[in-house]
C-alpha positions in Angstrom: 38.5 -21.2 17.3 35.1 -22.6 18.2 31.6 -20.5 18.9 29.7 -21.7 21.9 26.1 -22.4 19.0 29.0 -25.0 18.0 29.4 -26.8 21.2 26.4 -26.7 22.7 24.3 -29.9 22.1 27.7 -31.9 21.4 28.7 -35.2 22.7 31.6 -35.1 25.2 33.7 -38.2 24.9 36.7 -39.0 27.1 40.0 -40.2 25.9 38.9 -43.4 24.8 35.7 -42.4 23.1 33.4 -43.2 25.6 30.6 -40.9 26.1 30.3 -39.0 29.4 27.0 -37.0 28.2 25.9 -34.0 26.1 27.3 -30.3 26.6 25.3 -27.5 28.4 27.3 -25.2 29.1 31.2 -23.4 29.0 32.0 -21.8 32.6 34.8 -19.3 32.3 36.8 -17.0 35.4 38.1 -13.8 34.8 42.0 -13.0 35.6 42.2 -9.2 36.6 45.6 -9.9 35.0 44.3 -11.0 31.8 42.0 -9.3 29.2 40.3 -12.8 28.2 38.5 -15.1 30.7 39.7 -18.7 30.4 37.7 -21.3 30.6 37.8 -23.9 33.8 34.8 -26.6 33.5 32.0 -27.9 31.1 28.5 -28.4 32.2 28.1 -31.7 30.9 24.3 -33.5 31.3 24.9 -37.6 31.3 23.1 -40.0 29.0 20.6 -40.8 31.3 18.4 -37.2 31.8 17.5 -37.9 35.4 20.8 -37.0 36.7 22.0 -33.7 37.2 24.5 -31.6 35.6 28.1 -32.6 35.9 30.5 -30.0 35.7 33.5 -31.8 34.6 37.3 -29.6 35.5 38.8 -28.2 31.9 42.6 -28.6 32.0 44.9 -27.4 29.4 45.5 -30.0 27.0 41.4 -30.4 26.0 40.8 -29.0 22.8 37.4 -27.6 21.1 39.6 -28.6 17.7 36.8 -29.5 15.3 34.0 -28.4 17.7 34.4 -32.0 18.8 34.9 -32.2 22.7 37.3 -34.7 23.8 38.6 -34.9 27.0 42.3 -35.9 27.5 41.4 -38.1 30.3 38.8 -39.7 32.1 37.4 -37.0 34.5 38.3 -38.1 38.1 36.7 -35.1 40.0 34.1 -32.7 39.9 34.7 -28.9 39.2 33.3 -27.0 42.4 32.9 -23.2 41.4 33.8 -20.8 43.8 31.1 -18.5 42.8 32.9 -16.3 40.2 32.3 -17.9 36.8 30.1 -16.7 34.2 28.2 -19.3 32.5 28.3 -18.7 29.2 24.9 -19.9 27.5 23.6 -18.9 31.0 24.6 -15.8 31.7 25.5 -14.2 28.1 23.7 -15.9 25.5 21.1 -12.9 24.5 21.6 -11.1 27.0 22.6 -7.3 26.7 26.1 -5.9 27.4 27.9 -2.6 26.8 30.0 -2.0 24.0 32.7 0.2 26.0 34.7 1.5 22.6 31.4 2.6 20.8 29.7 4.1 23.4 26.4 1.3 22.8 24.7 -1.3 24.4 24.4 -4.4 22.3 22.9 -8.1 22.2 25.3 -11.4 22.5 24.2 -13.5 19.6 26.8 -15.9 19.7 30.2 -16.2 21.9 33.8 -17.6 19.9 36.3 -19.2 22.0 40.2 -19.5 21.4 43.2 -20.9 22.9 45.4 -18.5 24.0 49.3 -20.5 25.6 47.9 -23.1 26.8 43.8 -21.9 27.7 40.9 -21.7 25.6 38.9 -18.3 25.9 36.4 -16.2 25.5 37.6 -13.7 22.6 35.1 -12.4 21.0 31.6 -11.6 21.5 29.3 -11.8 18.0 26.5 -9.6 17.8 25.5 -9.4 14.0 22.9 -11.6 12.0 25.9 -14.3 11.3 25.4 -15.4 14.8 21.7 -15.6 14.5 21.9 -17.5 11.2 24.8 -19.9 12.6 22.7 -21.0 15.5 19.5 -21.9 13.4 21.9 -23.7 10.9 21.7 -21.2 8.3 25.4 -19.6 8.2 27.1 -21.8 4.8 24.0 -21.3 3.4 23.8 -17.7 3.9 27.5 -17.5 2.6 26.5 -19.3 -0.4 23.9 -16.9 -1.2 25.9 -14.0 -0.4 28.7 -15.2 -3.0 26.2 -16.2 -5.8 25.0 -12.3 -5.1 28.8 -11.4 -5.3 28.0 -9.4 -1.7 30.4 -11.0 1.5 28.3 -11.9 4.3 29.3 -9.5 7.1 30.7 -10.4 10.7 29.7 -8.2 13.4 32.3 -9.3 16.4 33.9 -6.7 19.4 36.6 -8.1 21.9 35.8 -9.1 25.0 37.6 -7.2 26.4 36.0 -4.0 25.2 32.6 -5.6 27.0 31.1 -5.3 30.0 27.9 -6.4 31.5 24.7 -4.6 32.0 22.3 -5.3 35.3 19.1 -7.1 35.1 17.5 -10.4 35.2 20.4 -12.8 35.9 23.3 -10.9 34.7 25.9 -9.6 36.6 26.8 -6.1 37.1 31.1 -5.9 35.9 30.7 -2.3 34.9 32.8 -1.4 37.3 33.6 2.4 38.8 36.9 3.0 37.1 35.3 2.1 33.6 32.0 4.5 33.5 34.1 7.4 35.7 37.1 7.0 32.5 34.1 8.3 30.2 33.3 11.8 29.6 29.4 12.4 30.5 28.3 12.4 26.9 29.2 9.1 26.2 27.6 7.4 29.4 24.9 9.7 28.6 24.3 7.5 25.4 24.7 4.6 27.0 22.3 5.5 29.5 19.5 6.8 26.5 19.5 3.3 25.2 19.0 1.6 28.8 16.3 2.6 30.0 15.6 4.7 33.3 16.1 1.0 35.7 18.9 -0.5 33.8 20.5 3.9 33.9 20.4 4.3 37.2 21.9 0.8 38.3 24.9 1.8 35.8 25.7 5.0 37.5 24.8 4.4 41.6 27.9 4.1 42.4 30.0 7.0 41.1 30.2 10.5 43.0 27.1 12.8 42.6 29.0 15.4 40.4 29.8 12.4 37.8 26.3 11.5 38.1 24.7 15.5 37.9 27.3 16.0 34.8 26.3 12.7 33.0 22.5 13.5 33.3 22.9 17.5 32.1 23.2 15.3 28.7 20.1 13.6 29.0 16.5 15.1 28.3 15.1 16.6 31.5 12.1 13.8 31.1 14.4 11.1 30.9 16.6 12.8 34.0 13.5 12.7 35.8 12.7 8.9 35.4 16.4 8.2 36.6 16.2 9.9 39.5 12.8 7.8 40.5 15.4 4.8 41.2 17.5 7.0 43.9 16.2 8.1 47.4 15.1 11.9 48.1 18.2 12.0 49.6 20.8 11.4 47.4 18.8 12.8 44.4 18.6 16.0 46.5 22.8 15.7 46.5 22.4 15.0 42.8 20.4 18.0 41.9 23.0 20.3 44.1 25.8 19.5 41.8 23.7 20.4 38.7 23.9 23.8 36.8 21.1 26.2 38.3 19.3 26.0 34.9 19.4 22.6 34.1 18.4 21.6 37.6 15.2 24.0 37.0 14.4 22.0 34.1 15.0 18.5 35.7 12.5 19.7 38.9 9.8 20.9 37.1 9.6 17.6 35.2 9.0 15.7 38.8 5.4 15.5 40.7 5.3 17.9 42.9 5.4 16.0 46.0 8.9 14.5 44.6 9.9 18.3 43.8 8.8 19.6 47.6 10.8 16.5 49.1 13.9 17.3 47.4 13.9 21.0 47.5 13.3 20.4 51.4 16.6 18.5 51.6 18.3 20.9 49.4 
């Protein structure tokens, strides 16, 4: 096991102990067919700083043993992504994602990686103080305290594969339709509370209007308001139509009234 505050900033040497640069960055793919994305190449930047990044192919038998990064062999190619991979310090590294088992939206303070056969993964995603204090440098020390106070420093950690992402900024939307439309209205509902009317409305776009009206019937009429903003007249109009008479009252009367006269005119 190896967290990515671990690797990032090490040397990469290859076989033979020469240095091939400094590391940047883990990319990793998903397999629909597994619950863990493997890793495929290392974003490597070379001794000299005025080259680029070198993405260097991952194979099986590297290891992140030790946090020391040794390549088996001297890379011969360069990794070309195909557009899929998540860059890990990139893309995840405190950024947001949803925490599908509680019901929460959470911040990645640190990622660990594991080999799982014969591929190193992404397994868990920290998102306690231990990850914070293990990227400034403070984690044995923080365990040291903890034991001299005869308290256990706590670790904070879900599975990846109870994660998805939330939109915005660079991140990628993998919530995907099956997930939120598995959830019963109360729990996207909290979800949505700590989004924020943007980040709410990108989450639930794209599942059928009833979903949608039943999710926001949990949700204050204020806030129901705000997330219908981000739709057109029309499909908020749809929206509204699947709510219960009272609650769409509610959610109208919270809009301006040139809003409110456009969508009761579609109605």
């Amino acid at each position: 096991m190896a967290y990515l505050s671990e690797l990032i900033g090490r040397e990469v040497r290859d076989n033979k102990g020469a240095l091939i640069g400094t590391l940047r960055d883990v990319l990793i793919v998903s397999d629909e067919r597994a619950n863990y994305p493997r890793v495929v190449a290392l974003a490597v930047s070379a001794p000299s700083h005025n080259l680029p990044l070198r993405l260097l192919p991952w194979g099986g038998n590297e290891d992140f043993a030790g946090v020391k990064i040794k390549l088996q062999k001297p890379p011969q190619s360069t990794y070309r992504p195909s557009g899929n991979e998540i860059w890990l310090a990139r893309d995840l590294m405190d950024k947001q994602v949803i925490d599908t088992n509680d019901h929460r939206i959470v911040r990645v303070n640190d990622l660990e990686l594991g080999k799982l056969g014969t591929d190193y993964c992404l397994i868990n995603v920290d998102i306690g103080g231990r990850g914070l204090l293990r990227r400034l440098g403070m984690e044995d020390a923080a365990e040291r305290l903890a034991r001299n106070l005869k308290r256990e420093l706590p670790t904070r950690e879900i599975a990846w594969s109870d994660v998805s992402f939330l939109p915005g900024g660079n991140i990628r939307l993998n919530v995907t339709r099956k997930q939120l439309n598995e959830l019963h209205p109360a729990d996207i509902a909290e979800i949505l509370e700590d989004a924020g009317p943007r980040m709410a409305a990108e989450l639930i776009r794209t599942l059928d209007n009833e979903k949608v009206a039943d999710t926001l019937e949990e949700l204050q009429p204020e806030f129901q308001a705000e997330v219908l903003e981000e739709f057109s007249d029309e499909r908020a109009a749809d929206i509204v139509e699947e709510m219960q008479p009272d609650e769409a009252a509610d959610l109208l009367n919270e809009m301006n009234e040139e809003r409110r006269e456009d969508i009761l005119n579609l109605m």
